[in-house]
C-alpha positions as CSV (number, residue, x, y, z in Angstrom):
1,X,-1.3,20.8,12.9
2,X,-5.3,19.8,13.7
3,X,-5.6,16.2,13.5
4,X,-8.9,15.0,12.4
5,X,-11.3,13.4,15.0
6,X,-11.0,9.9,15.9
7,X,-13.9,7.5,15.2
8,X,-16.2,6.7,17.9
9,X,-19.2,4.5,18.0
10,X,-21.6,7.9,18.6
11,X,-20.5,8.8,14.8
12,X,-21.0,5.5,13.2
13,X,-24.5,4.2,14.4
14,X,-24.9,2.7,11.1
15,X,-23.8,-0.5,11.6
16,X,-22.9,-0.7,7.1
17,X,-21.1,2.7,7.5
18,X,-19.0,1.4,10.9
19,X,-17.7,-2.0,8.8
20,X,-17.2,0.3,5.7
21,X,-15.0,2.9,7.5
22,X,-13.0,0.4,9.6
23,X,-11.5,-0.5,6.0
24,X,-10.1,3.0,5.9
25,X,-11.5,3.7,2.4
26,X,-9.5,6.9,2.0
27,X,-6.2,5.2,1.8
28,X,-7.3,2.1,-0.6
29,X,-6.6,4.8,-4.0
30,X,-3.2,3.3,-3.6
31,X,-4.2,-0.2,-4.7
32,X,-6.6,1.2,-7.3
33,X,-3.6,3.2,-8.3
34,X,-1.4,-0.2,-8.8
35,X,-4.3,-1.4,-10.8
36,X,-5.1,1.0,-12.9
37,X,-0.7,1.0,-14.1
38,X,-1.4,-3.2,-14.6
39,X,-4.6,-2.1,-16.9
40,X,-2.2,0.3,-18.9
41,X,0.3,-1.9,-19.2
42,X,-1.8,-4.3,-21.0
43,X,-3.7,-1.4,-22.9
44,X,-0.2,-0.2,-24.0
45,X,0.9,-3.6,-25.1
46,X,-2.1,-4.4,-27.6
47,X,-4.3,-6.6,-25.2
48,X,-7.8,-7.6,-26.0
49,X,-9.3,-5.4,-23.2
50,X,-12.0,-6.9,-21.4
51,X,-14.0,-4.1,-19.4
52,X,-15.7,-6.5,-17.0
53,X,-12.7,-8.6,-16.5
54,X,-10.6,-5.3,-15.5
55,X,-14.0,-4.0,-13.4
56,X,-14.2,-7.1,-11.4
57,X,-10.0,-7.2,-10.8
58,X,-10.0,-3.6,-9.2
59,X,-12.7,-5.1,-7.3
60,X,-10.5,-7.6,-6.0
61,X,-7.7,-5.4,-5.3
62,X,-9.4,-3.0,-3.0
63,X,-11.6,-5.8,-1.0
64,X,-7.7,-7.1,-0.7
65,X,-6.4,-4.0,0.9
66,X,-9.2,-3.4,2.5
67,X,-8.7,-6.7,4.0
68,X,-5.1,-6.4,5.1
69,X,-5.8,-2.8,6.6
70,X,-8.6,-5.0,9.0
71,X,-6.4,-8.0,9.9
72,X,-3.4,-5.1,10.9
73,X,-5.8,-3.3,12.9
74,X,-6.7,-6.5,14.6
75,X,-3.5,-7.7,15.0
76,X,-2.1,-4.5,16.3
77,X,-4.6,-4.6,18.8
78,X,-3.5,-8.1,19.6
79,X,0.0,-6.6,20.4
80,X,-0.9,-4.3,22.3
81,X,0.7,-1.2,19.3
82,X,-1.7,0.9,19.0
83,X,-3.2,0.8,22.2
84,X,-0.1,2.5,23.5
85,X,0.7,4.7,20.5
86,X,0.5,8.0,21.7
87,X,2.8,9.9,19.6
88,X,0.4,8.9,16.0
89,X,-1.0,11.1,13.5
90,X,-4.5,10.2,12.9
91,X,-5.6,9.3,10.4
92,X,-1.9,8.2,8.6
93,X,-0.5,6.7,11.3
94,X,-1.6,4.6,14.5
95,X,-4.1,2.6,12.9
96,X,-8.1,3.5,12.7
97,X,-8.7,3.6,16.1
98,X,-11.6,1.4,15.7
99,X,-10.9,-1.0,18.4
100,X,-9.0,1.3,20.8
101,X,-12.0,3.9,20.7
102,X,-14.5,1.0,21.2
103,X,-16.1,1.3,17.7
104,X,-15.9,-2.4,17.0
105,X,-14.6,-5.0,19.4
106,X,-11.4,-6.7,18.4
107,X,-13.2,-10.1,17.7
108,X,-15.8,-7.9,15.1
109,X,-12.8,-6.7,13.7
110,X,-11.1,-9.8,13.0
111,X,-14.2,-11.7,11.3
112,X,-14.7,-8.1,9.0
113,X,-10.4,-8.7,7.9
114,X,-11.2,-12.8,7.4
115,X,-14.3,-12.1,5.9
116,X,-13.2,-9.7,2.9
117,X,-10.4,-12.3,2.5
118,X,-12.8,-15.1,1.6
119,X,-14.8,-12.3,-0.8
120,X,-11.0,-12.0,-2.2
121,X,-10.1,-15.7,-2.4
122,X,-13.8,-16.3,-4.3
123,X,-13.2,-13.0,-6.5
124,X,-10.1,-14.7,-7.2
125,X,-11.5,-18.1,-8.3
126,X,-13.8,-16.0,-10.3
127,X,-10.6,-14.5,-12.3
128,X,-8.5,-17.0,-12.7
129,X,-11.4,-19.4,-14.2
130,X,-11.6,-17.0,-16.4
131,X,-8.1,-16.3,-17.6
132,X,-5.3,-18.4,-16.4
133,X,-4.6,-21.0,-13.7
134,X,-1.5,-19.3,-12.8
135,X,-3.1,-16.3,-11.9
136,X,-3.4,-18.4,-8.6
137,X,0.4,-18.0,-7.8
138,X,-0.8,-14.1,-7.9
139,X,-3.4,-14.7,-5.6
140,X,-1.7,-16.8,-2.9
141,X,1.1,-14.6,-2.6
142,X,-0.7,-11.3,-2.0
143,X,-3.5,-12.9,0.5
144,X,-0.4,-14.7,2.3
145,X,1.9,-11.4,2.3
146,X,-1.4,-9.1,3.2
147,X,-1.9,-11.6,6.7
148,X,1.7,-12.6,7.5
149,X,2.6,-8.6,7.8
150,X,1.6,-8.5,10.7
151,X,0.1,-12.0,11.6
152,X,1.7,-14.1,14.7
153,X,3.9,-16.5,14.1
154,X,5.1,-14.5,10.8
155,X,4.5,-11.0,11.9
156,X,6.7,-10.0,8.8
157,X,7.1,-6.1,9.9
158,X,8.0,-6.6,12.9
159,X,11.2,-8.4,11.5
160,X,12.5,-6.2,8.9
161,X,10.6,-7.1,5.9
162,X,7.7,-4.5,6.4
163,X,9.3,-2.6,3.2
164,X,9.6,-5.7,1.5
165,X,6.0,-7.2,1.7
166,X,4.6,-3.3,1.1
167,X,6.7,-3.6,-2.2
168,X,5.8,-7.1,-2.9
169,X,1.9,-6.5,-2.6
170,X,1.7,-3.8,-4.4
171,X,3.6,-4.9,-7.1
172,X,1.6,-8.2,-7.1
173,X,-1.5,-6.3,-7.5
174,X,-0.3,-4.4,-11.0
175,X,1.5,-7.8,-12.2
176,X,-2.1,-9.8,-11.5
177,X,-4.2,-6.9,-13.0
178,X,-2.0,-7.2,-15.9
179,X,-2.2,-11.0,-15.9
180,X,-6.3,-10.9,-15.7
181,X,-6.3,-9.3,-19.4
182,X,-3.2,-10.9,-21.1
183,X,-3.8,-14.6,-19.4
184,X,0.0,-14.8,-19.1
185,X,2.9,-13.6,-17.2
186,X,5.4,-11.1,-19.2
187,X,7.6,-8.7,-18.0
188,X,5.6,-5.5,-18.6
189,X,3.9,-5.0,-15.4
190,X,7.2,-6.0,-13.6
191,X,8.9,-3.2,-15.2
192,X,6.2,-0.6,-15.0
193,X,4.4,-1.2,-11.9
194,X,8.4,-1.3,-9.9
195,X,8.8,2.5,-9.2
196,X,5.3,2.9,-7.9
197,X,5.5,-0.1,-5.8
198,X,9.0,1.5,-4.3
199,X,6.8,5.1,-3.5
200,X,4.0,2.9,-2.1
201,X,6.8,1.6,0.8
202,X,8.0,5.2,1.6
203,X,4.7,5.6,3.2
204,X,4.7,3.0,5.3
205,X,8.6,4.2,5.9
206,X,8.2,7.6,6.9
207,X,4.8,6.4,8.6
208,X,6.7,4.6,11.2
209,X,8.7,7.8,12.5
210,X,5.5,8.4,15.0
211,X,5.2,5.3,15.8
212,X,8.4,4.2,16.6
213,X,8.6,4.4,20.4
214,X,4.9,2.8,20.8
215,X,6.0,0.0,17.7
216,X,9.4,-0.6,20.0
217,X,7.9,-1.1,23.0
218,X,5.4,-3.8,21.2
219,X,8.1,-5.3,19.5
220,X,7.4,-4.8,16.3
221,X,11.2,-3.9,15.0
222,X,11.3,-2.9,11.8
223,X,14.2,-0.9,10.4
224,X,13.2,2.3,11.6
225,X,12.8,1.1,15.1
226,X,16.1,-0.9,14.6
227,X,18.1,1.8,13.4
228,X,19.1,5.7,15.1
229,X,16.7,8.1,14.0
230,X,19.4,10.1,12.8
231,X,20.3,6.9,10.2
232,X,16.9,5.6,9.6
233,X,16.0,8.9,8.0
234,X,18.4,8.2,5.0
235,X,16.0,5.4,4.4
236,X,13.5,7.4,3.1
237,X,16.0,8.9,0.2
238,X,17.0,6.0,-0.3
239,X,14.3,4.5,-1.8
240,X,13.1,7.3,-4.0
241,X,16.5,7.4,-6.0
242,X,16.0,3.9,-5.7
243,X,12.2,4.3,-7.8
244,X,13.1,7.2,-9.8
245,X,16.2,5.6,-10.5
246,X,14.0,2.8,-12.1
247,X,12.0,4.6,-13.5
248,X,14.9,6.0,-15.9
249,X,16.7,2.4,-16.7
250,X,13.2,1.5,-17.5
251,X,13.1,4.0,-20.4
252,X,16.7,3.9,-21.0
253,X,16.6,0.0,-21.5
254,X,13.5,-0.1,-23.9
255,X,11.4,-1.8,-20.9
256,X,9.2,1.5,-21.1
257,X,7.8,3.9,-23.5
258,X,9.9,7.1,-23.5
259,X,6.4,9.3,-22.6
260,X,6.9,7.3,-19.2
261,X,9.7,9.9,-18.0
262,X,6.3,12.3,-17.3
263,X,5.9,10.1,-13.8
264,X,9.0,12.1,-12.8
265,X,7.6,15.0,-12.6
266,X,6.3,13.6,-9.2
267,X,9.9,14.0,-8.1
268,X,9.8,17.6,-6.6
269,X,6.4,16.0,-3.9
270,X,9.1,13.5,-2.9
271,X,12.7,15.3,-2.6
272,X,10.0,17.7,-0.5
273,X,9.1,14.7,1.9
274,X,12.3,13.5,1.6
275,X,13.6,16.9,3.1
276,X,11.3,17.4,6.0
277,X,12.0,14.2,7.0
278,X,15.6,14.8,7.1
279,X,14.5,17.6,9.4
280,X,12.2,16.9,11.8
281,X,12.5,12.7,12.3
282,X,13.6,13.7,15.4
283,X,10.2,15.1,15.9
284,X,7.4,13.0,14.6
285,X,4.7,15.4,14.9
286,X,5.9,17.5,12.8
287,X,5.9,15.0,9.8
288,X,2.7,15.3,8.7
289,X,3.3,17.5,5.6
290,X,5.7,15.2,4.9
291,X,3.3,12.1,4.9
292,X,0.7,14.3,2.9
293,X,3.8,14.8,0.1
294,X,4.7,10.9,0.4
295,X,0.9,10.1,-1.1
296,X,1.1,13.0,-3.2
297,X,4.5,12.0,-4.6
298,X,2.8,7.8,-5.1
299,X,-0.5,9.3,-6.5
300,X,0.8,11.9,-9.0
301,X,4.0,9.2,-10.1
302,X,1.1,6.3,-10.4
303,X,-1.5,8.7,-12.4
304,X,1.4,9.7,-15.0
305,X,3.1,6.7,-15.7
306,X,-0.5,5.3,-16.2
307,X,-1.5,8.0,-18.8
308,X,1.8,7.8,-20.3
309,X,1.4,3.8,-20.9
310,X,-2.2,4.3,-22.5
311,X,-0.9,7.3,-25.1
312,X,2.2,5.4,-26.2
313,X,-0.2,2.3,-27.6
């Protein structure tokens, strides 16, 4: 498989189109996506809609992940991760590159990740002046999940609860959203926004297959560098019967309109990624399919559920 080419400071003269790519913009569709399922829960419930309000949120959610995909660069570097990783698969896996391929220097880097955080934590002001106090508890928790990943002394992933914060932040970002137009909790966008959230940390699961020896070696032990290769693999089936498996109680139980059962059809991308990974974890490089299928599979699930929560008003 060609791998793109890695950044380097020759192709990003531009000092506005350097800071922009070092957020790795192409992978920040999956907190849009966790937006846009918070917005149609609310739509689907009978919520006033407020277009700026809901213009200004997704705003808020991608300067977030943009954020966290900074501070982990930074951090990584700290660690020494990436600098090592020679078994990644650009651009998935391995981190941007920015820092290892001299691009930006690691202190740049680190005052871009704090600096979208404070545009996120006045954003956030913004919002919940404008809707709730409580929207705070929101706020807090994603901006202190999105740091302590893989911030020292927490460094989250590298103690097992990688999966957990992915799952976490993502849902956070669909319950806020939600929270912005109906200036109140309610279950809704707990319900909805689950499944996607669960598909969200299968790519950071099967991500860490090429990674694993260079992730090891920096101590960052997360479950599939704690486990056999042969039993982390089950991991990754794991948690799609574990979303899909929502996704059906969630309709069964009444928690979600019966139309919702479309996001299955996003089923076939994941069994897919599921199976290659079955095959070839032993051999990272050949996973890359396999990652393409995993933000298929989140994308396609995310897109449906979405459309099926705005026709079943």
């Amino acid at each position: 498989m060609t791998q793109p080419l890695e950044p380097t400071l020759a192709a990003f003269q531009n000092p506005l189109a350097r800071y922009f790519a070092a957020t790795r913009p192409a992978f920040l569709g999956a907190s849009l996506m966790a937006s846009l399922i918070g917005l149609a829960v609310a739509w689907h419930d009978g919520v006033a809609f407020d277009t700026p309000l809901a213009l200004v949120t997704l705003l808020f959610a991608l300067l977030a992940h943009a954020g966290v995909n900074v501070l982990n660069d930074y951090y990584d570097a700290l660690n020494g991760t990436d600098a090592q990783n020679t078994g990644r698969i650009f651009p998935f896996t391995g981190g941007s590159r920015f820092i290892q391929n001299g691009v930006l220097t690691p202190a740049q880097t680190r005052n871009l990740g704090f600096a979208l955080m404070a545009c996120v934590a006045a954003a956030g002001l913004w919002l919940m002046a404008r809707s709730a106090p409580q929207l705070m508890y929101v706020g807090l928790a994603g901006l202190f999940i999105g740091w302590a990943y893989s911030a020292p002394p927490f460094r989250l992933n590298s103690r097992g609860l990688g999966e957990l914060c992915v799952a976490a932040g993502f849902l956070a970002i669909t319950v806020g959203t939600d929270f912005v137009q109906r200036k109140g909790f309610a279950a809704a966008p707990f319900a909805a926004g689950l499944s996607y959230a669960l598909l969200v940390t299968n790519l950071l699961y099967i991500n860490q297959f090429p990674d694993r020896t260079a992730d090891t070696a920096a101590g960052k032990l997360h479950w599939v560098a704690r486990l056999e290769v042969r039993h982390a693999r089950w991991g990754y089936a794991l948690i799609v019967a574990l979303a899909y498996a929502w996704l059906l109680a969630g309709v069964a139980l009444g928690w979600l309109p019966r139309l919702a059962l479309l996001a299955g059809l996003a089923l076939p991308l994941s069994g897919k990624a599921a199976r290659l990974l079955l095959r070839h974890a032993a051999q990272p490089q050949r996973l890359g399919d396999a990652i393409k299928l995993t933000i298929g599979a989140m994308l396609v699930h995310g897109a449906l559920l979405s459309l099926a929560l705005l026709l079943s008003r």
